[in-house]
C-alpha positions as CSV (number, residue, x, y, z in Angstrom):
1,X,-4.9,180.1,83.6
2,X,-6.0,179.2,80.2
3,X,-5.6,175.7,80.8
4,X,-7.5,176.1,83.3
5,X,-10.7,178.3,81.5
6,X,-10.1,174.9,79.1
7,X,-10.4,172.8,82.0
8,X,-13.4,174.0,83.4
9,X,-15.1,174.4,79.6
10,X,-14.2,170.7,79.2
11,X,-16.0,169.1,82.5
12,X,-19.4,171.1,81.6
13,X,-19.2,169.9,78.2
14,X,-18.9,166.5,79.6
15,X,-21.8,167.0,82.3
16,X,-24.1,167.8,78.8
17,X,-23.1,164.3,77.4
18,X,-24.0,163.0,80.6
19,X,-25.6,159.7,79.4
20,X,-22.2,159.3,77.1
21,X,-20.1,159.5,80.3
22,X,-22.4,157.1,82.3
23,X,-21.9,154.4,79.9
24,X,-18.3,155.2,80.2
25,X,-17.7,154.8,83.7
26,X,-20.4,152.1,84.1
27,X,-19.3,150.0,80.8
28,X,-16.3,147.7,82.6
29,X,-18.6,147.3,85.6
30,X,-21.3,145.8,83.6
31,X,-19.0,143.3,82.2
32,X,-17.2,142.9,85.4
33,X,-21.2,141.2,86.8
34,X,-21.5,139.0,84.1
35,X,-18.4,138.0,84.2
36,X,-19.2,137.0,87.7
37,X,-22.1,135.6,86.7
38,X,-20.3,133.5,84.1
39,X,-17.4,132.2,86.6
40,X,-20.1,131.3,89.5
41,X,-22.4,129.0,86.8
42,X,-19.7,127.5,85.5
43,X,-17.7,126.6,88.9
44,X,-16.5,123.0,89.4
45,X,-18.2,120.3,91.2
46,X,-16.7,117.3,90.4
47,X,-18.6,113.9,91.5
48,X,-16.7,110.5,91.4
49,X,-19.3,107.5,91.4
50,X,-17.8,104.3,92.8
51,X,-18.7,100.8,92.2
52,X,-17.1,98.8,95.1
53,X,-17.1,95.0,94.0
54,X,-14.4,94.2,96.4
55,X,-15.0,91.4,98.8
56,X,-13.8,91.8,102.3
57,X,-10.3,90.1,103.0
58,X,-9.6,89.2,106.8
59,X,-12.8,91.0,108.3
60,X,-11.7,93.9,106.3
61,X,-13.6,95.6,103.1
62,X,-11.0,97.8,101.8
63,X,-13.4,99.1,99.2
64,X,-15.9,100.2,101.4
65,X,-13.8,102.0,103.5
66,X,-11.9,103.9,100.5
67,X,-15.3,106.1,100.2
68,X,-15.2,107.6,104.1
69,X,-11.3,108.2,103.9
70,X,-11.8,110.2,100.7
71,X,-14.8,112.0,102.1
72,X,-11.7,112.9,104.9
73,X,-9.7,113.5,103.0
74,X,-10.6,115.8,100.3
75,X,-8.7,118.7,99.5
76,X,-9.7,122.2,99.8
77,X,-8.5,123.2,97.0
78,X,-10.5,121.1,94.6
79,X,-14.4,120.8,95.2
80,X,-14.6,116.8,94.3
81,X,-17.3,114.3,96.2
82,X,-17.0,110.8,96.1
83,X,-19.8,108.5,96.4
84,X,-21.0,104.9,96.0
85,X,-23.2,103.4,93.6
86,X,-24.5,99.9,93.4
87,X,-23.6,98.3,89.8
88,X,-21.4,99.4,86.4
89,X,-24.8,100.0,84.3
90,X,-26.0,102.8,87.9
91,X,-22.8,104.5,87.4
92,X,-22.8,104.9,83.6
93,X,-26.5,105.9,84.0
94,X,-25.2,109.1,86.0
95,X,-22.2,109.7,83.8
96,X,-25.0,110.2,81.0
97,X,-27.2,112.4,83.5
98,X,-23.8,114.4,84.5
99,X,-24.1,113.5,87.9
100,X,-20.7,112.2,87.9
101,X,-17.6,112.9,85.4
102,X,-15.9,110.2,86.5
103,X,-16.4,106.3,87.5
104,X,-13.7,104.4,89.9
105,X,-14.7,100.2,89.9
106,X,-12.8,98.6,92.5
107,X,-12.4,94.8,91.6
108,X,-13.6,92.2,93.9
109,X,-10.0,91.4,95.3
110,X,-9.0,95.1,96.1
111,X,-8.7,94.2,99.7
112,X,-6.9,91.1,99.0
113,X,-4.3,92.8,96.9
114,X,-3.4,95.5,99.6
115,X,-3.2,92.5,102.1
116,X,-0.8,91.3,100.4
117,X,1.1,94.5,99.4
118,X,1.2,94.9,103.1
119,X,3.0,91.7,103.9
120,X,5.5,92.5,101.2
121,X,4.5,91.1,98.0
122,X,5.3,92.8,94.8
123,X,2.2,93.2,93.6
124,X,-0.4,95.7,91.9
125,X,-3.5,96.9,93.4
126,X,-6.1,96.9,90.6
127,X,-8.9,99.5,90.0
128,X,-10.2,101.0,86.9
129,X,-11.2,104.5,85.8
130,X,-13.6,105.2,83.3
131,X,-16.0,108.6,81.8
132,X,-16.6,110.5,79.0
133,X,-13.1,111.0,77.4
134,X,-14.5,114.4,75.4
135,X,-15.9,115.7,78.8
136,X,-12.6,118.0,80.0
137,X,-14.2,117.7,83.6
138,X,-13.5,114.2,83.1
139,X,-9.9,114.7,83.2
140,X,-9.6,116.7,86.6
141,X,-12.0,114.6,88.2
142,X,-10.4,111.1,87.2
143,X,-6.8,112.6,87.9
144,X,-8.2,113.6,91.8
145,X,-9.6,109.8,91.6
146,X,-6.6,108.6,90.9
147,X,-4.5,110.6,93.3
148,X,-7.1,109.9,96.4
149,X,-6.9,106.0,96.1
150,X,-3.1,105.9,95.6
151,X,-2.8,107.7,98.8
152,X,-4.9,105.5,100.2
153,X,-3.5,102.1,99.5
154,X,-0.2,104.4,100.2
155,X,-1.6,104.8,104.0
156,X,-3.2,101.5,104.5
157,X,0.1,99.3,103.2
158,X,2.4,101.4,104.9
159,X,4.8,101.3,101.6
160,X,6.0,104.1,100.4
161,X,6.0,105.5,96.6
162,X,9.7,105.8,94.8
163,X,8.6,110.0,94.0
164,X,7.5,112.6,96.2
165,X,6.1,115.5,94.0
166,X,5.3,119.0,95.3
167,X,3.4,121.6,94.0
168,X,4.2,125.4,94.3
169,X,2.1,128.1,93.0
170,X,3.5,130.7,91.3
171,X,3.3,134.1,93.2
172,X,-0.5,134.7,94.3
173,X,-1.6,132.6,91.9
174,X,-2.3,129.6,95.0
175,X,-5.0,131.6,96.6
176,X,-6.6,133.1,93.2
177,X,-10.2,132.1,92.1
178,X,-11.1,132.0,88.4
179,X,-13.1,135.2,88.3
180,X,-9.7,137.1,89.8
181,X,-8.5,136.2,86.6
182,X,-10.6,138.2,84.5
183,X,-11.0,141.3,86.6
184,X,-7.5,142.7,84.9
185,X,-8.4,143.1,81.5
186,X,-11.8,144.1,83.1
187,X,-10.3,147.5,84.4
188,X,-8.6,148.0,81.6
189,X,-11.4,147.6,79.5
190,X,-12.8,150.5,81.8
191,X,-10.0,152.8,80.4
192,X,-10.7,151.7,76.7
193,X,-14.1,153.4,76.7
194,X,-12.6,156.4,77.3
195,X,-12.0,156.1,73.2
196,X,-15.3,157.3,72.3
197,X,-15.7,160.5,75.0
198,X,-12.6,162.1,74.3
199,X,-12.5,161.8,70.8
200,X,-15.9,163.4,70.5
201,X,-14.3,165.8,73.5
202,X,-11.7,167.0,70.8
203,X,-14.5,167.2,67.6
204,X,-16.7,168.6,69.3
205,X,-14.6,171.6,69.7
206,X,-14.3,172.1,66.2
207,X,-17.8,171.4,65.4
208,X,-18.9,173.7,67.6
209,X,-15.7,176.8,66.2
210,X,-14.4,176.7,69.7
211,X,-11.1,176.0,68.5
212,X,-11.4,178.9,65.7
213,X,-12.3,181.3,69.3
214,X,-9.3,179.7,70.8
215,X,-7.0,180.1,68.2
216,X,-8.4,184.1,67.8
217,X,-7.6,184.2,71.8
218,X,-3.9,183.0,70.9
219,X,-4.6,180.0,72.6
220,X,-2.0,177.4,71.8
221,X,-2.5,173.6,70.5
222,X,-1.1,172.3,74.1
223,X,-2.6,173.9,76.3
224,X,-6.3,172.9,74.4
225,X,-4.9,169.4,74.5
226,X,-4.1,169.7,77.8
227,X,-7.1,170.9,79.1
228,X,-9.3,168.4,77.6
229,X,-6.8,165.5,78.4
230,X,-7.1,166.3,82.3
231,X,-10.7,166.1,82.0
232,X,-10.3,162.9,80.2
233,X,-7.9,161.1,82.2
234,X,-10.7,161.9,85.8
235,X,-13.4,160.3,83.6
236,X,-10.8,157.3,83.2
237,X,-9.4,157.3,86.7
238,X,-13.3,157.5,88.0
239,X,-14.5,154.6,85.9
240,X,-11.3,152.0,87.0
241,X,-12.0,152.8,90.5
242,X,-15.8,152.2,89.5
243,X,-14.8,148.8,88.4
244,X,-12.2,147.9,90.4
245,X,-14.9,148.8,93.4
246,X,-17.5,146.4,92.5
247,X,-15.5,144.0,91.5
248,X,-13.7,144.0,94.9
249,X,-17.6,144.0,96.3
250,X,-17.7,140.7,94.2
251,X,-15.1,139.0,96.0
252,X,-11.8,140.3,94.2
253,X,-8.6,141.2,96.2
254,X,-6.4,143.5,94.6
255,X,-3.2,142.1,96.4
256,X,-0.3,144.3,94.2
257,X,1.0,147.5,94.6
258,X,-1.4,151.1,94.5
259,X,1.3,153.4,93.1
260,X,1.9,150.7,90.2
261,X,-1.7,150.5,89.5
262,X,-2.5,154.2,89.6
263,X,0.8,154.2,87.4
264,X,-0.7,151.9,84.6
265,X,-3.9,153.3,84.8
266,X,-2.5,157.2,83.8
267,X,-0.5,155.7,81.1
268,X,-3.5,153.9,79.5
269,X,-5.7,156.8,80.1
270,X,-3.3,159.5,78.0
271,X,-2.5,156.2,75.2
272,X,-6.3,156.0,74.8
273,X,-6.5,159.9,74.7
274,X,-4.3,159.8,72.1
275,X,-5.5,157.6,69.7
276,X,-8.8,159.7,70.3
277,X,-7.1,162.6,69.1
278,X,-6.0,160.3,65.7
279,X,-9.8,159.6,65.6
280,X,-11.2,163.1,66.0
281,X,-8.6,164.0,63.2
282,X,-9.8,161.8,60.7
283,X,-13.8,163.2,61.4
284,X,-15.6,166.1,61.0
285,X,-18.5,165.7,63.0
286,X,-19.5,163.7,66.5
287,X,-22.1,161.5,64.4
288,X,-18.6,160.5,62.4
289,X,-17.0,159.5,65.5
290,X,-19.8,157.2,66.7
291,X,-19.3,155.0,63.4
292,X,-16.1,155.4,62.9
293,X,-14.5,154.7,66.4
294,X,-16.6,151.3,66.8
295,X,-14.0,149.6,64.7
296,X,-10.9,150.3,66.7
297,X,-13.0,149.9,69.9
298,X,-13.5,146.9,68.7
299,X,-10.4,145.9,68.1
300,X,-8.9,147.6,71.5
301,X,-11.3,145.5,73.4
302,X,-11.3,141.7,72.0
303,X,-8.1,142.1,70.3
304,X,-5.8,142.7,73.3
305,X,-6.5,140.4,75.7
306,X,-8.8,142.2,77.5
307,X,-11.9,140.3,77.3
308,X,-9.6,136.7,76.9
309,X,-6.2,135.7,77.0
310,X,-4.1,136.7,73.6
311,X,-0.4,136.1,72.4
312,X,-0.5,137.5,68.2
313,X,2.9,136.7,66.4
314,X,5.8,138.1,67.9
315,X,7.1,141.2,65.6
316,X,10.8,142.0,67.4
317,X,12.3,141.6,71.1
318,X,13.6,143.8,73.4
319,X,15.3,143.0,76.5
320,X,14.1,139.7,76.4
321,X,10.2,141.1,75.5
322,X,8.0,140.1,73.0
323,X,6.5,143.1,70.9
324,X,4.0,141.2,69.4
325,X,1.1,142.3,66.9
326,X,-1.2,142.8,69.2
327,X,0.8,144.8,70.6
328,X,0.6,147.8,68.6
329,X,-2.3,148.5,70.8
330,X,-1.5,149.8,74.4
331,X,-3.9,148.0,76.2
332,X,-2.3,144.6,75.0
333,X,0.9,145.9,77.9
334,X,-1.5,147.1,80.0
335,X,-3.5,144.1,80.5
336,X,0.1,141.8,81.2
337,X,1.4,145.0,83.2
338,X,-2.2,144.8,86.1
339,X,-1.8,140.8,86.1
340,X,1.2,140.8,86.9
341,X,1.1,143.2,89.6
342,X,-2.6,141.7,90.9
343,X,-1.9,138.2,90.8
344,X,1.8,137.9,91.0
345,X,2.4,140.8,93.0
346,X,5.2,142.1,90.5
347,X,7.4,145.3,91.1
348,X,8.5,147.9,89.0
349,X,11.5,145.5,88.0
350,X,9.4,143.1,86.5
351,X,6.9,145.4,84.4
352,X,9.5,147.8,83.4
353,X,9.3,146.6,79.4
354,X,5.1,146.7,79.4
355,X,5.8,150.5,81.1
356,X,8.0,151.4,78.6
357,X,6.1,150.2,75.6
358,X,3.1,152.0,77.2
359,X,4.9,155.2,77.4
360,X,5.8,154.9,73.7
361,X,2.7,153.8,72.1
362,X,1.0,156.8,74.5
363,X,3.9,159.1,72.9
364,X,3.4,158.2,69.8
365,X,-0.1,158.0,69.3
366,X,-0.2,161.7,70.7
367,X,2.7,162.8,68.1
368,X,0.6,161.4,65.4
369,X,-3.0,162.4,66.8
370,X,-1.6,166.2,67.4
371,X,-0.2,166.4,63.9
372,X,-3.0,165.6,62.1
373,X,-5.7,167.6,64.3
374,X,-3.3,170.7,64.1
375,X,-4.0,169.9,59.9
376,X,-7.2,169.1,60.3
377,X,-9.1,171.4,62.7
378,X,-6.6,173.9,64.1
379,X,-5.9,176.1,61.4
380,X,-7.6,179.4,60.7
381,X,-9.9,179.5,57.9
């Protein structure tokens, strides 16, 4: 029942900070648009200009027909257009423009050499490739070049190449879109606001000589823990289904497992709760804790791969896992732990070491955190 009494205290001390809360739960979401907004400026549209010079061999003009068999035959996968220009100095007048990242020139005896590669000469069909080497849009967009003309003079000669290569994506990965990409460390970003609300949560107890009332009432050190943790962990649980809402509204699809995710998501709640409590032990007042905290928020949110992919020096393995610096922040397993499941649709088998080292930074933060609050704000004056 006391719990309880600190339960209910806690969620109308949370509905007076309501503004704090709000930014909370809406925090993650907010990055979660512009991140969207980010992914659907920056989308590919590769353009391939091609100056045909060929010069038709046997009624046929190999060169101008390349253009409506790639048109064909583009993939789905890659949004790439191919289309014809009239002269070298055209085509390097839209690379400049970026209205094309790559140009193909077919020579003036393409048709002539794929004649005679059809008969059975061993020869080489010439054509040239040229953009903007620093451009890395230049790279994809040459490479698809590349690929689409071999296949053609593949298809019109009839002879076959000496490899056959196929490509497999790994787990979901096939049907994933850029932006799906970022949504994990989005979410858990969602959790890591939680650093500032129950930090000031656990000082503003003390500020306030609740916890003096408490102790007087023979209230012990768990159960106002407790009480304040549950609270806590609702805010987090709210604000991840926040983001993980509009993010699905964006186009996301969460493909893993629910129980896995609701799995991760308690264990980053209570580490982040946890390292409140080392924050509110090392301030005196809520005005402290909105200075303070900023640093390690800081460094909980770029610093663990949440905002972009991050791999510090690896410190020790275990079972074949790399505890890395980075790692010494929870979130850094969390983030792994919800990619894995999202986009490779992982199981308990394979995110066994990031659950582990979640429940022992989440242990150990709260050892640490709970000593030094019973030192700092729980004694009796």
């Amino acid at each position: 029942m006391k719990i309880l009494a600190i339960f209910i205290k806690s969620i109308k001390e949370q509905i007076r900070q309501f503004w704090l809360v709000l930014l909370t739960i809406l925090m993650a979401p907010f990055f979660v648009g512009i991140y969207y907004l980010m992914w659907e400026s920056s989308q590919l549209n590769l353009n391939v200009a091609v100056v045909n010079h060929d010069i038709a061999a046997e009624g046929i003009n190999h060169g101008g027909s390349f253009c409506n068999w790639a048109t064909d035959h583009q993939p789905d996968s890659i949004p790439i257009q191919f289309h014809t220009v009239n002269s070298n100095e055209a085509a390097l007048k839209e690379l400049e423009n970026k209205k094309a990242e790559t140009i193909l020139i077919i020579p003036g005896n393409f048709s002539e050499m794929i004649l005679e590669l059809k008969s059975g000469s061993e020869v080489r069909v010439p054509f040239e490739l040229s953009g903007d080497l620093s451009d890395p849009n230049y790279m994809l967009a040459s490479i698809w070049a590349h690929e689409m003309i071999i296949s053609y003079i593949q298809e019109a000669t009839g002879v076959e190449l000496f490899y056959e290569l196929t490509e497999t994506p790994a787990g979901l990965s096939g049907s994933l879109k850029e932006f799906d990409l970022y949504v994990p460390g989005l979410l858990i970003l969602s959790l890591i606001m939680l650093m500032l609300t129950a930090a000031i949560a656990f000082i503003r107890e003390s500020e306030q000589n609740t916890i003096t009332r408490l102790k007087l009432a023979q209230v012990s050190q768990t159960k106002i823990i407790t009480g304040i943790t549950i609270v806590q962990v609702m805010v987090g649980l709210l604000s991840i289904l926040a983001t993980l809402f509009l993010a699905g509204v964006l186009g996301f699809d969460f493909k893993g497992s629910w129980g896995l995710f609701l799995l991760i998501s308690i264990l980053v709640c209570l580490s982040i709760i946890g390292f409140s409590l080392i924050l509110a032990a090392i301030s005196k007042t809520v005005n402290q804790i909105l200075i303070v905290g900023n640093f390690p928020l800081f460094l909980f949110m770029f610093f663990t791969g949440v905002m972009m992919p991050i791999h510090g020096p690896t410190l020790f393995k275990m079972f074949g896992y790399d505890f890395t610096l980075p790692g010494l922040m929870s979130p850094y397993h969390a983030v792994h732990a919800i990619r894995k499941v999202s986009n490779y649709g992982a199981g308990f088998q394979d995110i066994w070491p990031e659950l582990i080292a979640l429940a022992g930074l989440t242990i150990l933060y709260f050892w640490i955190g709970a000593v030094l609050f019973k030192e700092k704000h729980l004694k009796l004056k």
